[in-house]
MDTraj code that builds the backbone (N, CA, C; nanometers):
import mdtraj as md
import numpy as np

residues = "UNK UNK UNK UNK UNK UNK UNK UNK UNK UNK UNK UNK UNK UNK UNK UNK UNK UNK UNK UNK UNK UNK UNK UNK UNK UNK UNK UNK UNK UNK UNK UNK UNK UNK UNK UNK UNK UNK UNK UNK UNK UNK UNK UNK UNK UNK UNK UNK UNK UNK UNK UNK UNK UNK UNK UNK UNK UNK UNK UNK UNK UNK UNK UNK UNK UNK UNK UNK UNK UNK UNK UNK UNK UNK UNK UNK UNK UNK UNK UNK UNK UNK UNK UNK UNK UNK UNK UNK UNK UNK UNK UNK UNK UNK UNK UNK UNK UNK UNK UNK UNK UNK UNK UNK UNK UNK UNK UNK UNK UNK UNK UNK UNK UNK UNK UNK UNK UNK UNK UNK UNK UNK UNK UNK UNK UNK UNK UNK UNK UNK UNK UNK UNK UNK UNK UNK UNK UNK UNK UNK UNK UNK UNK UNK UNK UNK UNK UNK UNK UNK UNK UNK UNK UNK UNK UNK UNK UNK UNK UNK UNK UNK UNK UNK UNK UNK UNK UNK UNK UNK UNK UNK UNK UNK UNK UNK UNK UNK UNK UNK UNK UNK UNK UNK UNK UNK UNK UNK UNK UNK UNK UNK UNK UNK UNK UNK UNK UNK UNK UNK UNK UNK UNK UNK UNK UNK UNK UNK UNK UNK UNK UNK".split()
xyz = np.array([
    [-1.4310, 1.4634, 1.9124],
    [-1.3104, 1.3854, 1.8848],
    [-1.2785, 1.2917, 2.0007],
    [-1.2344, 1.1697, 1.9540],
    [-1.1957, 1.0490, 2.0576],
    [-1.0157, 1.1057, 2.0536],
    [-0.9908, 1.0014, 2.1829],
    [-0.7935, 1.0231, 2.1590],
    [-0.8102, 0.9124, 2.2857],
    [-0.6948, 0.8945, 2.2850],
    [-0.6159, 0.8457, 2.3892],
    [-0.5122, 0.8602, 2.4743],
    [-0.5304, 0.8922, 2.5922],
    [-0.4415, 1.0397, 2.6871],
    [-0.3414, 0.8848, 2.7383],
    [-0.2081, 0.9235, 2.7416],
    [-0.1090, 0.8315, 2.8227],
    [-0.0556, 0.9664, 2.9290],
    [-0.0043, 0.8818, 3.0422],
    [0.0595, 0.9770, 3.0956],
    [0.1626, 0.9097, 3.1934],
    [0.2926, 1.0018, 3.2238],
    [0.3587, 0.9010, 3.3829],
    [0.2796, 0.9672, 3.5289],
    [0.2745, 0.8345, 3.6033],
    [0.1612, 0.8607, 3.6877],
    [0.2219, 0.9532, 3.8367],
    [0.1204, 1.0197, 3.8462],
    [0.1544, 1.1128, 3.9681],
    [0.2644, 1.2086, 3.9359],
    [0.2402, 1.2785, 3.8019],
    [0.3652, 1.4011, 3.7570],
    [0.2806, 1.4464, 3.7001],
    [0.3179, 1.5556, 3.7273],
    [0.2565, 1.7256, 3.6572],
    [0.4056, 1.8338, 3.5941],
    [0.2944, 1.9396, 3.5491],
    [0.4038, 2.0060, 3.4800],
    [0.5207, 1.9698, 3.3734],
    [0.4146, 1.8599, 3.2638],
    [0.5094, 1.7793, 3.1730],
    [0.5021, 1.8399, 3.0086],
    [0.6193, 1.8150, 2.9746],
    [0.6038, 1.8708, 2.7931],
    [0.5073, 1.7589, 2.7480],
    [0.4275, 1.7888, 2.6437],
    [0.2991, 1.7460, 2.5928],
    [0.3298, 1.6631, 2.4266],
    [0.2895, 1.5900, 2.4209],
    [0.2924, 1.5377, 2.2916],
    [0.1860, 1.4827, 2.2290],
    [0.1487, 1.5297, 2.0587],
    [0.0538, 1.4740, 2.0063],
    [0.1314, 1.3585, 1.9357],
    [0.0503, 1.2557, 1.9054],
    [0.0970, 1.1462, 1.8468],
    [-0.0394, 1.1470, 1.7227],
    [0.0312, 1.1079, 1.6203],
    [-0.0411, 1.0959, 1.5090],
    [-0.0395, 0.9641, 1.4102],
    [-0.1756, 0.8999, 1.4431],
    [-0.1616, 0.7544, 1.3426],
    [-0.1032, 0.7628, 1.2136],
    [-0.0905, 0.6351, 1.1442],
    [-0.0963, 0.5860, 1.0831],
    [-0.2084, 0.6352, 0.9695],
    [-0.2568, 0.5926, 0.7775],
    [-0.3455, 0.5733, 0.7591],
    [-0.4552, 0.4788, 0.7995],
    [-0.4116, 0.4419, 0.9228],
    [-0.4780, 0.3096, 0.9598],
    [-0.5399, 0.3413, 1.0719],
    [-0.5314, 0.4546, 1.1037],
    [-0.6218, 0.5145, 1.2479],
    [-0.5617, 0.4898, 1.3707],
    [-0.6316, 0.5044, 1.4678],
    [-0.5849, 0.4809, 1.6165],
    [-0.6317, 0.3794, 1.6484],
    [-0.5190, 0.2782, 1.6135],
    [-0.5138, 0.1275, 1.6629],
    [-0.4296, 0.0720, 1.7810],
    [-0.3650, -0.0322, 1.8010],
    [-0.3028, -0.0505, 1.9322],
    [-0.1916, -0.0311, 1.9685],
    [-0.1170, -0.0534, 1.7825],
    [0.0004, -0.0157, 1.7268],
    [0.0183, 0.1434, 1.8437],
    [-0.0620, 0.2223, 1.7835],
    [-0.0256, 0.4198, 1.7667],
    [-0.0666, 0.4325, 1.9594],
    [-0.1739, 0.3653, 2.0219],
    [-0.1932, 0.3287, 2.1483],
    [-0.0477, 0.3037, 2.1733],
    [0.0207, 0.1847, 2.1656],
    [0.1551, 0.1790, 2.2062],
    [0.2748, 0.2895, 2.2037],
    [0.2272, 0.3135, 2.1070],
    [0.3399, 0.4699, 2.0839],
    [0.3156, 0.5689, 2.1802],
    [0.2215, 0.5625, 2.1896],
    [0.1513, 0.7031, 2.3118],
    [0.1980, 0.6146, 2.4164],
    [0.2172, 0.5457, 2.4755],
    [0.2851, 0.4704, 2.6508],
    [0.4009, 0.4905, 2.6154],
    [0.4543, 0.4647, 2.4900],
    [0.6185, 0.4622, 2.5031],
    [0.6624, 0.6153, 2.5429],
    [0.6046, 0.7107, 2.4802],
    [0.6138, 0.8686, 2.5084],
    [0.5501, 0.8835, 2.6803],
    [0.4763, 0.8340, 2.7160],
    [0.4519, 0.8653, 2.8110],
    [0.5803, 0.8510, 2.9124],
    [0.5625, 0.6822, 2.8780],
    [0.7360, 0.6180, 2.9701],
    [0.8476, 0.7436, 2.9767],
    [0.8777, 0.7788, 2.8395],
    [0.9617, 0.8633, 2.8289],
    [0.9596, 1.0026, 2.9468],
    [0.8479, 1.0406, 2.9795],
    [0.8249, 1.0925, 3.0762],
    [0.7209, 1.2290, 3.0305],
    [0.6464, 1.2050, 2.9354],
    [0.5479, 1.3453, 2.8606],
    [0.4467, 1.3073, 2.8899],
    [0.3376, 1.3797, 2.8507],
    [0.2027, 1.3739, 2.8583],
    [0.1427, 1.3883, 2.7132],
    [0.0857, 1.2351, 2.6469],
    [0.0637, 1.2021, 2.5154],
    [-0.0626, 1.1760, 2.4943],
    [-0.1236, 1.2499, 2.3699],
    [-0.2325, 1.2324, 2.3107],
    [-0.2481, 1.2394, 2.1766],
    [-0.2995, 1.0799, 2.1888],
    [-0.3392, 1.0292, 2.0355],
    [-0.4631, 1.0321, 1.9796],
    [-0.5036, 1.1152, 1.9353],
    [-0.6313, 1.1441, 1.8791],
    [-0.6953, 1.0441, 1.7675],
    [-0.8276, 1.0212, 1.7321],
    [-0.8504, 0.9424, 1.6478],
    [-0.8980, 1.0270, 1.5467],
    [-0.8336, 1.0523, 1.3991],
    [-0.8635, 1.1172, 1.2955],
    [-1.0155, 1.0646, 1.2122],
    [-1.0641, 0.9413, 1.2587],
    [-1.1769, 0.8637, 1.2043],
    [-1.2699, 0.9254, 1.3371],
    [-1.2634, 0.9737, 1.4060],
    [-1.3845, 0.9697, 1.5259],
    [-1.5246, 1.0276, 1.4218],
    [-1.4933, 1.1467, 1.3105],
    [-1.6119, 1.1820, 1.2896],
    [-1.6927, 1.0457, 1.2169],
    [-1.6373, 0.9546, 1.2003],
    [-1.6873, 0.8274, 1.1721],
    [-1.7535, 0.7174, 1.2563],
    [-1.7503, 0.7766, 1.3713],
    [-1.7748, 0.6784, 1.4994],
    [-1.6346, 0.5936, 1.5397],
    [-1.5438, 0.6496, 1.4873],
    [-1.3801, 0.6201, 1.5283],
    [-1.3624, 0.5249, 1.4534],
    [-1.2130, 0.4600, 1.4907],
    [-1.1568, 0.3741, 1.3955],
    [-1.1672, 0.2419, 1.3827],
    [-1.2519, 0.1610, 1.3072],
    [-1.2906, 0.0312, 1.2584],
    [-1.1499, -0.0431, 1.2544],
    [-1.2068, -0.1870, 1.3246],
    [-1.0868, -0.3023, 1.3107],
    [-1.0270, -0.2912, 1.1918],
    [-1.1488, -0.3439, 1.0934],
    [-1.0883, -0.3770, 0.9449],
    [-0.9915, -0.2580, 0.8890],
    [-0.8816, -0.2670, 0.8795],
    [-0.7462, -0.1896, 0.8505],
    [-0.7864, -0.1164, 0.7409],
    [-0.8473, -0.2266, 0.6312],
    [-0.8856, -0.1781, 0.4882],
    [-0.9881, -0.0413, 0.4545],
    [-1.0912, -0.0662, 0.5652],
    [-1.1968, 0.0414, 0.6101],
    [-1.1087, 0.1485, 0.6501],
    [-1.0163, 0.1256, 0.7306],
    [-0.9646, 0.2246, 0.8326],
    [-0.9177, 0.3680, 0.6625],
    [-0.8734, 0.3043, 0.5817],
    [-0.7613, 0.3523, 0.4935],
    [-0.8512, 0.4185, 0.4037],
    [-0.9391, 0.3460, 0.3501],
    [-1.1119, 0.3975, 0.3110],
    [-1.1502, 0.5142, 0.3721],
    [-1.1847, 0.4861, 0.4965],
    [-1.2611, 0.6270, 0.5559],
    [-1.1618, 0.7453, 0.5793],
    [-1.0265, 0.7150, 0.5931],
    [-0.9275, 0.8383, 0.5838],
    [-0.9258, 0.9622, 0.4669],
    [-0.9271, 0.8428, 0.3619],
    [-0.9552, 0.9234, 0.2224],
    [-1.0497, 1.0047, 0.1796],
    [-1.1989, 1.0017, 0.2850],
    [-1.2793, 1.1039, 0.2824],
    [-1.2713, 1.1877, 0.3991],
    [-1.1926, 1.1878, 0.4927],
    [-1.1770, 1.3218, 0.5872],
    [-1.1559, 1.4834, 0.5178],
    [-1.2255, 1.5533, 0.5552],
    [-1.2707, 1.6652, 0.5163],
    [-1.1050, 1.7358, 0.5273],
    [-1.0004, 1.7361, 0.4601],
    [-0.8944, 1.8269, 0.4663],
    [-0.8481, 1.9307, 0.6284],
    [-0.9416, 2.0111, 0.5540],
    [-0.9608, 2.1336, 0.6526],
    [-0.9957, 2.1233, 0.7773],
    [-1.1073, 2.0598, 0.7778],
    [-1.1608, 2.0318, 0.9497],
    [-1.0602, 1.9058, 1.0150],
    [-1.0268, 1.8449, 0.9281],
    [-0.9444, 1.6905, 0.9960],
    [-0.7938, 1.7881, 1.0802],
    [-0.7875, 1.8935, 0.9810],
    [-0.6495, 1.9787, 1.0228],
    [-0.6736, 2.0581, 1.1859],
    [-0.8145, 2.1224, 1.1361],
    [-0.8670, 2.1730, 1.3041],
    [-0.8558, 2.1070, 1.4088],
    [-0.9194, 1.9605, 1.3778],
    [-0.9048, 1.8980, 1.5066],
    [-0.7789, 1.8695, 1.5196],
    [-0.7186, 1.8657, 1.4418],
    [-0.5452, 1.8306, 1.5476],
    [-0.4913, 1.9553, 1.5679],
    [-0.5037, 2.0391, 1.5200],
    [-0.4956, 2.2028, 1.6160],
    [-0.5377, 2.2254, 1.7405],
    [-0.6847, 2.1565, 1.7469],
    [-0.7930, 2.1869, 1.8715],
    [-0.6858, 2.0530, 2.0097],
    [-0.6082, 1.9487, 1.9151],
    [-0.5364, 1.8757, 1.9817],
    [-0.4586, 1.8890, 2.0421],
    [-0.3454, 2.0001, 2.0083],
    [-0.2552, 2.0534, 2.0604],
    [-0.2671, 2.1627, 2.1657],
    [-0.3816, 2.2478, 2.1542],
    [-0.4600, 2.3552, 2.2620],
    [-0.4741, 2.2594, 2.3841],
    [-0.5567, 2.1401, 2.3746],
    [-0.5826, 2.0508, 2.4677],
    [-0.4962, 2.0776, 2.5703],
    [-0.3709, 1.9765, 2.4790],
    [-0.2571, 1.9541, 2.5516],
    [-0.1952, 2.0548, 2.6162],
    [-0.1670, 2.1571, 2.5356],
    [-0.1365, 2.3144, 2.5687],
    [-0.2142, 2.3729, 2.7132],
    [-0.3128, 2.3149, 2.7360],
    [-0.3878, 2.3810, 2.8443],
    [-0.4037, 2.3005, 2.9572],
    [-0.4134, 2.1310, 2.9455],
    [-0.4005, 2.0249, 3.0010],
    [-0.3870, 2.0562, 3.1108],
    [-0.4059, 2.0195, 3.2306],
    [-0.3639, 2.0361, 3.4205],
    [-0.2490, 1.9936, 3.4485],
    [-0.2197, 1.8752, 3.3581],
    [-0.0897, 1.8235, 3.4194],
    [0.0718, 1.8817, 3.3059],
    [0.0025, 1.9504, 3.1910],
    [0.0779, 2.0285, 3.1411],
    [0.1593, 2.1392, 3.1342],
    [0.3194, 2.1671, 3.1055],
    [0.3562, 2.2633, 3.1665],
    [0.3662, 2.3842, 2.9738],
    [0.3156, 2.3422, 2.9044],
    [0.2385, 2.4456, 2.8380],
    [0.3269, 2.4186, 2.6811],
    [0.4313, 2.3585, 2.7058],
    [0.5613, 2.2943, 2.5767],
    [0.4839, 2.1791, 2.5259],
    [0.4215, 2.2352, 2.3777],
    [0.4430, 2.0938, 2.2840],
    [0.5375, 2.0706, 2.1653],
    [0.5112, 1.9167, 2.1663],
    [0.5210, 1.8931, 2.0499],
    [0.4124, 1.7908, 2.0353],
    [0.5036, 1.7033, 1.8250],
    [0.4418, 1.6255, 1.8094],
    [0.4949, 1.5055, 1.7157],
    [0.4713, 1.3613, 1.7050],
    [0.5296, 1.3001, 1.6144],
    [0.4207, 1.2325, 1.5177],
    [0.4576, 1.1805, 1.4394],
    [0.3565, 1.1490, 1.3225],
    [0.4171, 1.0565, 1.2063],
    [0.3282, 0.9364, 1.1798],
    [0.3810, 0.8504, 1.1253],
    [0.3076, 0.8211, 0.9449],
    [0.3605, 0.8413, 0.8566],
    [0.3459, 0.7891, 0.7443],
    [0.2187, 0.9087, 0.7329],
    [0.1255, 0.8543, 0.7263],
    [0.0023, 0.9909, 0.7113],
    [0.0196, 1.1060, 0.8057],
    [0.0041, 1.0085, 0.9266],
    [0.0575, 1.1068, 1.0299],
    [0.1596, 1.1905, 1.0443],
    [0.2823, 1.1325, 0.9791],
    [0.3789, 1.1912, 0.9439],
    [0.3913, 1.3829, 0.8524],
    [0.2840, 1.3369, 0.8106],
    [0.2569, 1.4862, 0.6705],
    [0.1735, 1.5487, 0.7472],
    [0.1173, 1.5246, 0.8342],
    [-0.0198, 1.5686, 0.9724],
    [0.0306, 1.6633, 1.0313],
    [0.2308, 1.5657, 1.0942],
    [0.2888, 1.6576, 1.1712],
    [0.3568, 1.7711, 1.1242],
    [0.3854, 1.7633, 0.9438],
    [0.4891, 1.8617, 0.9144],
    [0.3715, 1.9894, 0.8538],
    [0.2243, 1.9766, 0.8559],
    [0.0663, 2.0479, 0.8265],
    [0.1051, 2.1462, 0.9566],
    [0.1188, 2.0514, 1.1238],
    [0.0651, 2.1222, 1.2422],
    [0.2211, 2.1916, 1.2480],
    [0.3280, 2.1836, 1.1724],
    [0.4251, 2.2527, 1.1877],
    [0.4098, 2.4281, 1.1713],
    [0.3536, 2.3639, 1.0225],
    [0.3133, 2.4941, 0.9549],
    [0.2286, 2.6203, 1.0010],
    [0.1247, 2.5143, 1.0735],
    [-0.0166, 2.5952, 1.1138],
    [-0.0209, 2.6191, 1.2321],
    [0.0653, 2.6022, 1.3034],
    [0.0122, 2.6062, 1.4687],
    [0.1851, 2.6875, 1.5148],
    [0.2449, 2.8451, 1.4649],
    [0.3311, 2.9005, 1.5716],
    [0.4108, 2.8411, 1.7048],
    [0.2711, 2.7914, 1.8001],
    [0.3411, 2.7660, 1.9204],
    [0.3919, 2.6140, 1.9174],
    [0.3835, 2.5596, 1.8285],
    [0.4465, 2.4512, 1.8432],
    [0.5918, 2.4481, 1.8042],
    [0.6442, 2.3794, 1.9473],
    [0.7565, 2.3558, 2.0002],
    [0.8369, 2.2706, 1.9102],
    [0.7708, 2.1247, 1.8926],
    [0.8890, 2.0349, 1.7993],
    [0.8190, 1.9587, 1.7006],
    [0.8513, 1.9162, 1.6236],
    [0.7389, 1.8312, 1.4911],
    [0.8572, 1.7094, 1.4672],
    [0.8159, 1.5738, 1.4782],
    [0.8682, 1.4877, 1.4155],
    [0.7921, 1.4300, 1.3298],
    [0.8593, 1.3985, 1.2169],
    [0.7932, 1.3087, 1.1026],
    [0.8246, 1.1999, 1.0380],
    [0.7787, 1.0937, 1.0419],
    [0.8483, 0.9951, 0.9948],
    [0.7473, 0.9732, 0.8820],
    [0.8827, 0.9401, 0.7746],
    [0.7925, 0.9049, 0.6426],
    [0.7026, 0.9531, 0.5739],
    [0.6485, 1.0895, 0.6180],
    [0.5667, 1.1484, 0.5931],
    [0.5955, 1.2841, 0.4885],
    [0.4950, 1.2874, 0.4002],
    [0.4814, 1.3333, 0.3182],
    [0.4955, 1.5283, 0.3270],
    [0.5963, 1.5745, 0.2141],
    [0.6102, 1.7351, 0.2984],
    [0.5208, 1.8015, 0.3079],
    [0.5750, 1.9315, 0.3441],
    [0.4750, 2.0109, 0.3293],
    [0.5498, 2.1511, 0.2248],
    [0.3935, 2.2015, 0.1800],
    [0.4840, 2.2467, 0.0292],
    [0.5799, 2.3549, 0.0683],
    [0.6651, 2.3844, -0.0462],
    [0.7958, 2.4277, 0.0195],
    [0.7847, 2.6270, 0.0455],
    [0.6513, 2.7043, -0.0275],
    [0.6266, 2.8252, -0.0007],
    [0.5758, 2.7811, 0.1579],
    [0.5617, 2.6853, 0.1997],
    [0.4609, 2.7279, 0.3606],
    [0.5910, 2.7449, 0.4535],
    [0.6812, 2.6549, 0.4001],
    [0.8324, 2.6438, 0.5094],
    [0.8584, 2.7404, 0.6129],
    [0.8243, 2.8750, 0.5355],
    [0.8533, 3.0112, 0.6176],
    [0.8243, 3.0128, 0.7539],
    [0.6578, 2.9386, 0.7507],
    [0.5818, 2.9379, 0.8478],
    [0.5924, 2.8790, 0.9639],
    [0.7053, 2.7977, 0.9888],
    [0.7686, 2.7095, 1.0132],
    [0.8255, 2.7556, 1.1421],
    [0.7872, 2.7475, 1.2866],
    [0.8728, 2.7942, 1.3987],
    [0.9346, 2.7030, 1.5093],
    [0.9003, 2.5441, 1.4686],
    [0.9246, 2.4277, 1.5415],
    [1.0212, 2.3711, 1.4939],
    [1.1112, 2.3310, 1.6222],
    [1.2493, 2.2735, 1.5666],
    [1.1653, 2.1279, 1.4735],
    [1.2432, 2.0829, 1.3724],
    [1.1958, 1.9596, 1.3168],
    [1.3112, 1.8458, 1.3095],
    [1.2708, 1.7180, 1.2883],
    [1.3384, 1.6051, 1.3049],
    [1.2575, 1.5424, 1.2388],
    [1.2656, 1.4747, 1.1046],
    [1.2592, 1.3738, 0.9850],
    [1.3374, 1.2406, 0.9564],
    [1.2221, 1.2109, 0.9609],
    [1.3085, 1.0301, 0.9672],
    [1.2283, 0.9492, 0.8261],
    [1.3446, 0.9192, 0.7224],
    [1.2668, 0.8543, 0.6504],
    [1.3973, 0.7237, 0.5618],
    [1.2587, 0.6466, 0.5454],
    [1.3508, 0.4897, 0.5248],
    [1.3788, 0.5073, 0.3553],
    [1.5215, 0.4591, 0.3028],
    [1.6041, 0.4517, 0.2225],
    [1.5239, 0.4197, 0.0687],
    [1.4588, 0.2840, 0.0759],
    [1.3821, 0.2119, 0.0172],
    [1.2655, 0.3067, 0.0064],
    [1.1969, 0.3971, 0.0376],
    [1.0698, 0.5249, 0.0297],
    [1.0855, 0.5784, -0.0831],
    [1.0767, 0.5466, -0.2021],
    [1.1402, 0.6288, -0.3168],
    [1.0380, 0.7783, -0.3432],
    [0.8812, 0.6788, -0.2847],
    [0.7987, 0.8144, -0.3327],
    [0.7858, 0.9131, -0.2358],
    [0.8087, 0.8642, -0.1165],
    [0.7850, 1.0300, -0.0289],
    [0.8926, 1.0627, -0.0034],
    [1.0414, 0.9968, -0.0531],
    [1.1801, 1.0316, -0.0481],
    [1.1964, 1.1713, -0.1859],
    [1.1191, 1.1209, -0.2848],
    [1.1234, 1.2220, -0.3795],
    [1.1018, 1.4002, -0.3597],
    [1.0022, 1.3838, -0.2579],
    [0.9823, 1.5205, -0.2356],
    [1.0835, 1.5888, -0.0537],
    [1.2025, 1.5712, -0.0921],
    [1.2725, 1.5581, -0.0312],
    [1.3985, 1.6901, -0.0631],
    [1.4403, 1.6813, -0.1970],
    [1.5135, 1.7582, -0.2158],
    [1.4636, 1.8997, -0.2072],
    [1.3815, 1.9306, -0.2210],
    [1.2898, 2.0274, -0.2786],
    [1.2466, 2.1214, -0.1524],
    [1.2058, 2.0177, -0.0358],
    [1.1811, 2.0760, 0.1024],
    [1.2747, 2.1147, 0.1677],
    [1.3929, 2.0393, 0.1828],
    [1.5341, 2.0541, 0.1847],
    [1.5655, 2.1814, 0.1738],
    [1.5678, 2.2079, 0.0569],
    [1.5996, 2.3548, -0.0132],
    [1.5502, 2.4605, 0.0775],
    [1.3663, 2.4588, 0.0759],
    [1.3128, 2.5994, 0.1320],
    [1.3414, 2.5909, 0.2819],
    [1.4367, 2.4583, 0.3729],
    [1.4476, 2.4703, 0.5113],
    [1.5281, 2.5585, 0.5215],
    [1.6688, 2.5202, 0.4316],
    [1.7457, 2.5953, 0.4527],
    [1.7812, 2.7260, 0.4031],
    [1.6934, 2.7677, 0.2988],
    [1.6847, 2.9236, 0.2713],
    [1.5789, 2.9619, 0.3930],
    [1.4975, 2.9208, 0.4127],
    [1.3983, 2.9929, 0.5589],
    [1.4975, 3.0128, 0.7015],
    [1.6098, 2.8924, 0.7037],
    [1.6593, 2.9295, 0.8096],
    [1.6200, 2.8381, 0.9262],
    [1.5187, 2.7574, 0.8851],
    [1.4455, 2.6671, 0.9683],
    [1.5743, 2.5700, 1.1004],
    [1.5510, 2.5519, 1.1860],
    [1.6355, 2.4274, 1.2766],
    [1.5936, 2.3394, 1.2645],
    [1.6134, 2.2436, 1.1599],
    [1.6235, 2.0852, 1.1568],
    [1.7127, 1.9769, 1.1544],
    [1.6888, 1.8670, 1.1905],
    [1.7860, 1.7410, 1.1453],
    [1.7029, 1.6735, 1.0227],
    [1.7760, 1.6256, 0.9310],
    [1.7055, 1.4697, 0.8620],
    [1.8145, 1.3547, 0.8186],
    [1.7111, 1.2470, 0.8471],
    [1.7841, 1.1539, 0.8414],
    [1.6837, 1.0348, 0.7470],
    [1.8296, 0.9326, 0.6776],
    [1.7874, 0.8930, 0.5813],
    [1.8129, 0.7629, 0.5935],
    [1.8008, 0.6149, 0.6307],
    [1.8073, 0.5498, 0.6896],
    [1.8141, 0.4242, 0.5940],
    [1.9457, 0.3955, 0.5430],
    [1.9829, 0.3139, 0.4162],
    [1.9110, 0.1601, 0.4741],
    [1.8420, 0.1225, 0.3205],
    [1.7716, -0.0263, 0.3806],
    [1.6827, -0.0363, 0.4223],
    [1.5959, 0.0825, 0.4949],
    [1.4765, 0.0852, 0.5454],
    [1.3601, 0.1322, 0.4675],
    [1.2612, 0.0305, 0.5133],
    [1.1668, 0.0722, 0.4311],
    [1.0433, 0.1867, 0.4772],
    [0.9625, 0.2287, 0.3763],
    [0.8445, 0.2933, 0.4314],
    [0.7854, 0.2078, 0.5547],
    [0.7752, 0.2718, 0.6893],
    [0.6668, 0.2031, 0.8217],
    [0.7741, 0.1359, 0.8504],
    [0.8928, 0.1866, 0.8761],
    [1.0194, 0.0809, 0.9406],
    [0.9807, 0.1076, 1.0799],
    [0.9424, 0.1854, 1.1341],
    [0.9029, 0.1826, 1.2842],
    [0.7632, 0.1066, 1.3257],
    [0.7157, 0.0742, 1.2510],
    [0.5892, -0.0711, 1.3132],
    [0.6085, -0.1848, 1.3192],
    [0.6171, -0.2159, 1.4205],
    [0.7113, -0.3268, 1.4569],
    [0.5710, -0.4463, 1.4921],
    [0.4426, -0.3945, 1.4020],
    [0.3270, -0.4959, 1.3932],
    [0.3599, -0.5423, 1.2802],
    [0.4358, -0.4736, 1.1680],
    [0.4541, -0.5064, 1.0258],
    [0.5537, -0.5718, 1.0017],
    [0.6243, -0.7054, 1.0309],
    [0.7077, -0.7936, 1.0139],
    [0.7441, -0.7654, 0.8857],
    [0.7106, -0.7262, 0.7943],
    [0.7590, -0.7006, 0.6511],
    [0.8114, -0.5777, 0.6463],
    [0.7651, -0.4890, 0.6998],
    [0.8661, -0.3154, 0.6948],
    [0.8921, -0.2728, 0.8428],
    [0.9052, -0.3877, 0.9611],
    [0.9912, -0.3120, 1.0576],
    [1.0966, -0.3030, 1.0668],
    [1.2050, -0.2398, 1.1267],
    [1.3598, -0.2631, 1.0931],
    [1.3904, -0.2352, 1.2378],
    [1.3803, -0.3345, 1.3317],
    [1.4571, -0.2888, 1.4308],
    [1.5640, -0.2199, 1.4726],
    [1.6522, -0.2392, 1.4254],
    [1.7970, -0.1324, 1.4746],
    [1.7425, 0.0227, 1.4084],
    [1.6992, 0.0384, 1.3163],
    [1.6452, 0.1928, 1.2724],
    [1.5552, 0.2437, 1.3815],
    [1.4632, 0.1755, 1.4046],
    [1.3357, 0.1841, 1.4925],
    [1.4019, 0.2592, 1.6391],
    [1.4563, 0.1708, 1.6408],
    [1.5388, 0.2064, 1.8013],
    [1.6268, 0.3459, 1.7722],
    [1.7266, 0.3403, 1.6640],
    [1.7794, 0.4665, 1.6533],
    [1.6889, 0.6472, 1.6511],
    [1.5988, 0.6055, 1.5474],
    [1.5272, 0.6910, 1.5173],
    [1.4109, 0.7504, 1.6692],
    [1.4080, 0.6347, 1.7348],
    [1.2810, 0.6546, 1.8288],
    [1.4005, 0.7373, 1.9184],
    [1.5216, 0.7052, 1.9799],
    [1.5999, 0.7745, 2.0775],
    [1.6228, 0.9147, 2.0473],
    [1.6547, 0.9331, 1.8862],
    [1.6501, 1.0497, 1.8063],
    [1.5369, 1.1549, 1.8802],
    [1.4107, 1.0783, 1.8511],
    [1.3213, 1.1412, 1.8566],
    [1.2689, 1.2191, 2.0028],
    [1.2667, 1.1344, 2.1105],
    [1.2788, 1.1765, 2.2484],
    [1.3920, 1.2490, 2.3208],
    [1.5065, 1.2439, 2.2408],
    [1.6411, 1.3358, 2.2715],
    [1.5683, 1.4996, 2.2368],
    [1.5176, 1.5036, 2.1131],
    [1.4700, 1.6485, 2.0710],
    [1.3550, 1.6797, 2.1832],
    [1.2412, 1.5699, 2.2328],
    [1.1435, 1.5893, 2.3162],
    [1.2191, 1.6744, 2.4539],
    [1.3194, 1.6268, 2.4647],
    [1.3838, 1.6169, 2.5910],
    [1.4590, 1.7440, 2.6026],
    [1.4959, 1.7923, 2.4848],
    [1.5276, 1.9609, 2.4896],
    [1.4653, 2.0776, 2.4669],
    [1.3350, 2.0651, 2.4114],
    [1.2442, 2.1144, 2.3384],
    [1.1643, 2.1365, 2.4426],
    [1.0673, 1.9982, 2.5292],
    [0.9417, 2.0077, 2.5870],
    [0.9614, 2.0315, 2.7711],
    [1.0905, 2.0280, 2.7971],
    [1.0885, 2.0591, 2.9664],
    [1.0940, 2.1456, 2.9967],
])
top = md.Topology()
chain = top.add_chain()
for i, resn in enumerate(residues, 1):
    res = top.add_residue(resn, chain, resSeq=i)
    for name in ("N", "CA", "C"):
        top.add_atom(name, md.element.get_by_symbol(name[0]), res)
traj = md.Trajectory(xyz[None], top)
């Protein structure tokens, strides 16, 4: 597996974060996201979900193509094997989490499920996870999804439900006007600045209680 490690320089002993593309792979966009977490003051790694492909191709269209044949199961390992990384890392003080966008997004609420020691799961836009796994569930969560999302807004009520019979600690938020990928601010057609900014402070406030 390829990734891309950000970090703030000359600090150790930092909460850890996986960052999770797009269907569009690890482009410069999800690269940027990993510095902004870093800035924030964590130690971030963005893995490339295409590496068993020889990693992620310019052409966007390819990128979205070769996603659709990732092997389920093993694509899930390696972002397990992602979080151990981090978990074990030198400059790590052993607290993760993780955020995840649109594919990535359903990636992060998968590594919620499957991975105990994880600390925090954010998801934006991303697709649930089914509502018998909820139980499994030991990471505070934080959900961010845009207004205008009708289809991954749909499975919404439903997850809703098994959080709060499990007992789970979450926030969600629903962000009137915004569309699906309101936080890519490469996508002039679905970024929404003022959400972007809200949601991203959201998101590093939980880092910030969760991962120190």
């Amino acid at each position: 597996m390829k990734g891309f490690l950000a970090q703030p320089k000359g600090k150790k002993k930092l909460g850890a974060v996986l960052v999770i593309h797009e269907n569009r792979g690890l482009n410069p966009h999800i690269k940027d996201v990993a510095k902004r977490v870093a800035q924030a003051g964590f130690l971030a790694l963005a893995p490339d979900a295409l590496s068993p492909f020889g990693g992620t191709p310019a052409d966007e269209d390819e990128a979205r193509t070769l996603i659709s044949k990732l092997y389920t199961q093993q694509n899930l390992t390696n972002f397990l094997k992602g979080l151990e990384y981090l978990r074990t890392h030198k400059n790590s003080n052993g607290n993760t989490g993780c955020v995840g966008f649109c594919w990535g997004g359903a990636m992060a609420g998968q590594l919620a499920v499957h991975s105990p020691e994880l600390d925090a799961a954010v998801a934006y836009y991303g697709r649930q996870p089914k509502a018998e796994d909820v139980p499994k569930i030991k990471a505070k969560l934080l959900l961010h999804y845009g207004g205008l999302d009708e289809r991954v807004n749909a499975g919404i009520p439903e997850f809703e439900k098994a959080l709060k019979e499990a007992g789970t600690k979450y926030q969600l938020y629903v962000y009137e006007g915004a569309n699906h990928a309101f936080n890519n601010d490469t996508s002039p057609t679905r970024y929404n600045e003022a959400v972007a900014k809200l949601a991203w402070q959201r998101t590093i406030a939980l880092f910030e209680r969760t991962l120190r």
